[in-house]
C-alpha positions as a printed Julia matrix, in Angstrom:
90×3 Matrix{Float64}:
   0.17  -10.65  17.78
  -0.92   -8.02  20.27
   2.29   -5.54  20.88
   1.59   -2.59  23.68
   2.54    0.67  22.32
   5.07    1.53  24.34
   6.94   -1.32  22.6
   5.85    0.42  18.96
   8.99    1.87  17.66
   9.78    4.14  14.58
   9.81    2.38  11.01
   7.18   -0.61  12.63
   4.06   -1.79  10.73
   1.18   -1.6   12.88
  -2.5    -3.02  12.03
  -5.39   -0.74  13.37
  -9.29   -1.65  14.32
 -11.7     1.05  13.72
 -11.97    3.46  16.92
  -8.49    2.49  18.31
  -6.63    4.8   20.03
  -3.42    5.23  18.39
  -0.55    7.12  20.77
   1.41    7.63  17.73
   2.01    9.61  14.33
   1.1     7.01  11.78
   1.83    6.62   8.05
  -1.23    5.15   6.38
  -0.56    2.31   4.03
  -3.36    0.54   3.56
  -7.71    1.48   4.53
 -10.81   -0.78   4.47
 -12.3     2.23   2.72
 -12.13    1.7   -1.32
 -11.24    4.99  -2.11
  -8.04    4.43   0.58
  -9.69    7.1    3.03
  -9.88    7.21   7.1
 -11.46    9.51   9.44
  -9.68    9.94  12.97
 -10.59   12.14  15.45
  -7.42   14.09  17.66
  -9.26   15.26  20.99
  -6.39   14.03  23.07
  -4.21   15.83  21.2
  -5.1    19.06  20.09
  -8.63   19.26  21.68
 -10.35   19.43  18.73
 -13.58   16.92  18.7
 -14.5    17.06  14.91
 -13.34   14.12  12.37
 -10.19   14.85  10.18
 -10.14   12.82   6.83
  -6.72   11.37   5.65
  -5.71    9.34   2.96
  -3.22    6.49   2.14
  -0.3     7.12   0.51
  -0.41    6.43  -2.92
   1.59    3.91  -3.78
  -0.83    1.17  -1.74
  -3.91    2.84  -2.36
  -3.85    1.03  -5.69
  -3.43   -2.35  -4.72
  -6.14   -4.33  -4.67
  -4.92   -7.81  -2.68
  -2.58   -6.84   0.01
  -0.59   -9.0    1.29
   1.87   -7.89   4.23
   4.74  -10.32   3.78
   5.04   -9.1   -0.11
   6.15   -5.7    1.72
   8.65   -4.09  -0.6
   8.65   -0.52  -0.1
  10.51    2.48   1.44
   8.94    4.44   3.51
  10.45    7.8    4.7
   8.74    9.74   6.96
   9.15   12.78   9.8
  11.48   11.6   13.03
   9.7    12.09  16.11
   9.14   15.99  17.42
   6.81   18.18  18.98
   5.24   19.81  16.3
   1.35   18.36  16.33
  -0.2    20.17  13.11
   2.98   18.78  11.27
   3.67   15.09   9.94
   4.87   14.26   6.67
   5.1    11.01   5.19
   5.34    9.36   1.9
């Protein structure tokens, strides 16, 4: 199901398509990448053009079958501020 982001709210799971444009600090819990990597790119934030690399968090990074309705684990992560070099997550 499609939900617009302005409906997104704290603590949601949220599936993302490569070269989406997400309005939001996100937790990463799961990548297509084997190794659990992503690149994203943060022009609209902080201007900067070139392709950060970020990884999952651990814990789901060494699942192989994933399987969102089996969902069992706490995640605890930064409220919502202004600082945009700063977002910590686990």
């Amino acid at each position: 199901m499609k939900t617009p982001w302005h409906a997104v709210r704290v603590g949601d799971l949220v599936h993302l398509s490569c070269n989406e444009v997400i309005p939001a600090d996100i937790l990463l819990l799961r990548s297509s990448d084997s190794s659990g990597l992503c690149h994203i790119e943060t022009s609209n934030v902080d201007g900067e053009n070139n392709l950060k690399q970020r990884f999952c968090v651990q814990v789901n990074k060494k699942q192989r079958k994933y399987n969102l309705t089996e969902f069992r684990e706490t995640v605890i992560c930064d409220l919502p501020n202004v600082d945009i070099y700063r977002f910590n997550g686990f």
